[in-house]
C-alpha positions as CSV (number, residue, x, y, z in Angstrom):
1,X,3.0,-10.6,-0.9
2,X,2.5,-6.8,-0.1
3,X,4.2,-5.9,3.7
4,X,4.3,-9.5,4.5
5,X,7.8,-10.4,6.8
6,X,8.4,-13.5,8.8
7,X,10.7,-13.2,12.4
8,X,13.2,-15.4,13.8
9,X,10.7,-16.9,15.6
10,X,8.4,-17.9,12.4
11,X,5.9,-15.1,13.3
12,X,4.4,-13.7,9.9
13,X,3.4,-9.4,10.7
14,X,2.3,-7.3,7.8
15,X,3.9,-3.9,7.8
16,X,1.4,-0.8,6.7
17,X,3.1,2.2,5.8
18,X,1.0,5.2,7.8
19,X,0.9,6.9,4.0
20,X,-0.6,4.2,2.8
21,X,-3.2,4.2,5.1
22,X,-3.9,8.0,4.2
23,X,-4.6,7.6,0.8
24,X,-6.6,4.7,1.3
25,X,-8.4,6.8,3.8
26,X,-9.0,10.1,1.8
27,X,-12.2,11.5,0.9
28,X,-11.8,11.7,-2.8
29,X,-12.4,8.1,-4.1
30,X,-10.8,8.7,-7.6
31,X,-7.5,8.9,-6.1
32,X,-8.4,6.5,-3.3
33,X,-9.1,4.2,-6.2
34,X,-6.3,4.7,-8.3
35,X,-4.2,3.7,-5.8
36,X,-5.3,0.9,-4.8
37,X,-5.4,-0.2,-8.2
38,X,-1.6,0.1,-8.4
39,X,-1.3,-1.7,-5.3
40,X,-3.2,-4.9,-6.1
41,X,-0.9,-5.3,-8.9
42,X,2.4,-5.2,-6.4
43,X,4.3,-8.3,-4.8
44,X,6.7,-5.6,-3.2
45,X,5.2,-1.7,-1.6
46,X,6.4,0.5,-3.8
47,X,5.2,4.1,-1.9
48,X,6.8,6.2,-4.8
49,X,4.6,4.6,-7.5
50,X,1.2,4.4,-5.4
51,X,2.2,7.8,-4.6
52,X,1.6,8.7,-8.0
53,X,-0.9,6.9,-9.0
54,X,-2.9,8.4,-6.1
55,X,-2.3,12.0,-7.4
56,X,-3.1,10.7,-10.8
């Protein structure tokens, strides 16, 4: 799912993108909210789209 990548080695990471983090983070829940709603439907990050979403 979302940010998820397996190594050479068989090591799974999850990769956040710092913007993501942001909007997640902002004071104004509407748009905090709308972008997480976006997200939740995603297999693949798509900033562009959440990036929308979150300015509604």
């Amino acid at each position: 799912m979302c940010g998820w990548l397996k190594d050479q080695f068989g090591v799974s990471w999850q990769i956040i993108p710092e913007s993501l983090t942001e909007m997640v983070n902002d004071s104004n829940p509407e748009k905090s909210e709308r972008m997480m709603k976006a997200l939740l439907q995603m297999k693949k990050i798509d900033i562009k789209t959440l990036e929308q979403a979150y300015q509604g």
